[in-house]
C-alpha positions in Angstrom: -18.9 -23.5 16.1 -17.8 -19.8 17.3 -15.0 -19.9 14.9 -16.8 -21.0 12.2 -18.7 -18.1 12.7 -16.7 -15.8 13.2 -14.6 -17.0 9.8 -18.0 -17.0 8.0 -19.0 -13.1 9.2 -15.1 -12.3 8.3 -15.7 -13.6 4.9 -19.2 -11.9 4.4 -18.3 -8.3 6.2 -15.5 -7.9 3.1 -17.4 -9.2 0.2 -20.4 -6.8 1.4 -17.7 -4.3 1.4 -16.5 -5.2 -2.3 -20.2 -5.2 -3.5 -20.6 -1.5 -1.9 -17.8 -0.7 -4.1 -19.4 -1.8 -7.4 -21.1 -4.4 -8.8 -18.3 -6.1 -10.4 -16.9 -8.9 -10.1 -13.3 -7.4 -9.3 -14.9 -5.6 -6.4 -16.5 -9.0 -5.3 -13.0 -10.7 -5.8 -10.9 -7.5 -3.8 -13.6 -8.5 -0.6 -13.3 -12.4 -0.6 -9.2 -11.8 -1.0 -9.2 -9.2 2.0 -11.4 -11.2 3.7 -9.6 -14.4 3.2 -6.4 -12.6 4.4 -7.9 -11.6 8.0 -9.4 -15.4 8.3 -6.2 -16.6 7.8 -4.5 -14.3 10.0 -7.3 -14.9 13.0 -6.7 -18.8 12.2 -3.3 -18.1 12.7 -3.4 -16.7 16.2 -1.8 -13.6 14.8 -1.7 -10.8 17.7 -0.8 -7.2 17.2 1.8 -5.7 19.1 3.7 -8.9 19.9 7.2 -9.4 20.4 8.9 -10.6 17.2 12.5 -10.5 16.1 13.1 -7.8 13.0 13.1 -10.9 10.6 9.8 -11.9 11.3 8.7 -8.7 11.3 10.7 -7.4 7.9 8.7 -10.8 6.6 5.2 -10.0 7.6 5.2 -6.5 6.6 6.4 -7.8 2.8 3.8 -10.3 2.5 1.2 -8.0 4.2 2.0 -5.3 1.5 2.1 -7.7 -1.3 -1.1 -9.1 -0.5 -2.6 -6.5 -0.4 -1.0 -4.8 -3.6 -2.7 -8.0 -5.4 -6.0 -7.0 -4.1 -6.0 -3.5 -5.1 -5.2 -4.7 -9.2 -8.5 -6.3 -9.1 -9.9 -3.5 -7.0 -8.6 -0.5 -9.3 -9.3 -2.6 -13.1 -12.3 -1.7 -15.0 -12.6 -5.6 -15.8 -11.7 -8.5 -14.4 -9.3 -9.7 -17.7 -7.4 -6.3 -17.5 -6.9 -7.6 -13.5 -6.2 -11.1 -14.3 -3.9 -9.6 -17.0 -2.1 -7.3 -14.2 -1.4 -10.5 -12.5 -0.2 -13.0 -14.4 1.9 -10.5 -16.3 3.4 -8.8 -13.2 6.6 -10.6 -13.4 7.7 -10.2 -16.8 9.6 -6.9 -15.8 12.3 -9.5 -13.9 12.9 -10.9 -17.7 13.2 -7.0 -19.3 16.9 -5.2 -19.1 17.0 -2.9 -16.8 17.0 0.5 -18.3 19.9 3.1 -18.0 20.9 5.1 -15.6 19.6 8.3 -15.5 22.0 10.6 -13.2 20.1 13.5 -13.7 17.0 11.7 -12.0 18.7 10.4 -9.6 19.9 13.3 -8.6 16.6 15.0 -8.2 15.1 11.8 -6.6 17.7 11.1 -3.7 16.8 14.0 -2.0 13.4 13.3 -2.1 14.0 10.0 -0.4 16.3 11.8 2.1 13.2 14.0 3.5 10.9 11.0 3.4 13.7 8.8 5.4 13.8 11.5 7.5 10.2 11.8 8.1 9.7 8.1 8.6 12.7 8.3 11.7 10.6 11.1 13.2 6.9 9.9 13.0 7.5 6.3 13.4 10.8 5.3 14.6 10.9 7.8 17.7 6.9 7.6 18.4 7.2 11.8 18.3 7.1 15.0 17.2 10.1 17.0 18.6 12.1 17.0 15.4 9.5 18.9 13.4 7.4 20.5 15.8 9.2 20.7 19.9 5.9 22.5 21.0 2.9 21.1 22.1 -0.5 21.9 21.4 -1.8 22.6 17.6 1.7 22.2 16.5 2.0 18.3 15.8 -1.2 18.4 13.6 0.3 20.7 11.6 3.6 19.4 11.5 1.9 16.0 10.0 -0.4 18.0 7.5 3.4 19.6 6.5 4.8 16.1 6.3 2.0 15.0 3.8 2.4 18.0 1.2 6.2 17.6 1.5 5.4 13.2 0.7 3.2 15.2 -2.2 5.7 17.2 -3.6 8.4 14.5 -3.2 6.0 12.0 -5.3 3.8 14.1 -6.6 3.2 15.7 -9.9 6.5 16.9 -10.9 7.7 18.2 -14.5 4.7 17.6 -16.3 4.4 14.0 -14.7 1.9 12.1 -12.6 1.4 10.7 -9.3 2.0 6.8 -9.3 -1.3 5.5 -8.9 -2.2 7.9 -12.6 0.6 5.8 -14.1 -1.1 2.5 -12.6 -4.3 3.6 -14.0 -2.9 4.5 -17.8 -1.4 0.6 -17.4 -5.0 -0.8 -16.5 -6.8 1.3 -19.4 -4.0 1.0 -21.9 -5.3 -3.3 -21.7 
């Protein structure tokens, strides 16, 4: 009966969290998905910090991200048909041509993704600081506060244009 519990309180904890959002029901629908998602997981006997091989890990961290992704359409839509739209018209881009190849973008965007490769080896690949900041003290705070404006400028408003999640949101309101 603990488990049942314990699935229940899961369940209730996130859609309380989706109604202190809004009251909508895309807010109600973003806390029974994240809720579903950690029942599942707990029903799974899913631990943290367990010893996988790098294909079960590559494969949890893809469906972890895309579950997730789904929950945040309903959570970011002003209604729930511009969500349900978002979703069942999310794969039409695989039936689009892909467009051209812009050199000049690629140009400026390949070394953005070279300081954020590099950034991503530092912070989580070596589990320190020393490549940014070798001193202790005040110095690795800052060194991650430098990291996020250099992820903003890399992604950020560039040329006129706007972060991602402003594109995402003229998508949602163009419905």
């Amino acid at each position: 009966m603990g488990k049942i519990f314990t699935y229940r309180n899961l369940m209730l904890t996130m859609l309380l969290g989706g109604l202190w959002h809004g009251a909508s029901w895309n807010f109600v629908i973003w806390g029974f998905l994240n809720g579903l998602y950690l029942s599942v997981e707990k029903l799974l006997g899913v631990r943290v910090g367990e010893p996988l091989s790098w294909p079960v890990k590559l494969l949890r961290v893809l469906l972890t991200f895309h579950l997730i992704c789904l929950t945040w359409v309903f959570f970011r839509a002003t209604t729930f048909e511009q969500a349900w739209y978002v979703v069942t018209h999310v794969t039409e881009v695989l039936h689009t041509a892909p467009p051209a190849l812009d050199l000049e973008k690629l140009g400026t965007f390949m070394p953005r993704v070279a300081v954020l490769l590099l950034l991503e080896y530092a912070f989580l690949r070596r589990h320190d600081f020393h490549l940014l900041a070798p001193t202790n003290g005040w110095a690795k705070p800052l060194a991650v506060s430098l990291g996020l404006v250099v992820v903003l400028l890399c992604f950020g408003v560039s040329s006129g244009g706007n972060l991602f999640i402003f594109s995402f949101n003229l998508l949602v309101y163009s419905l």
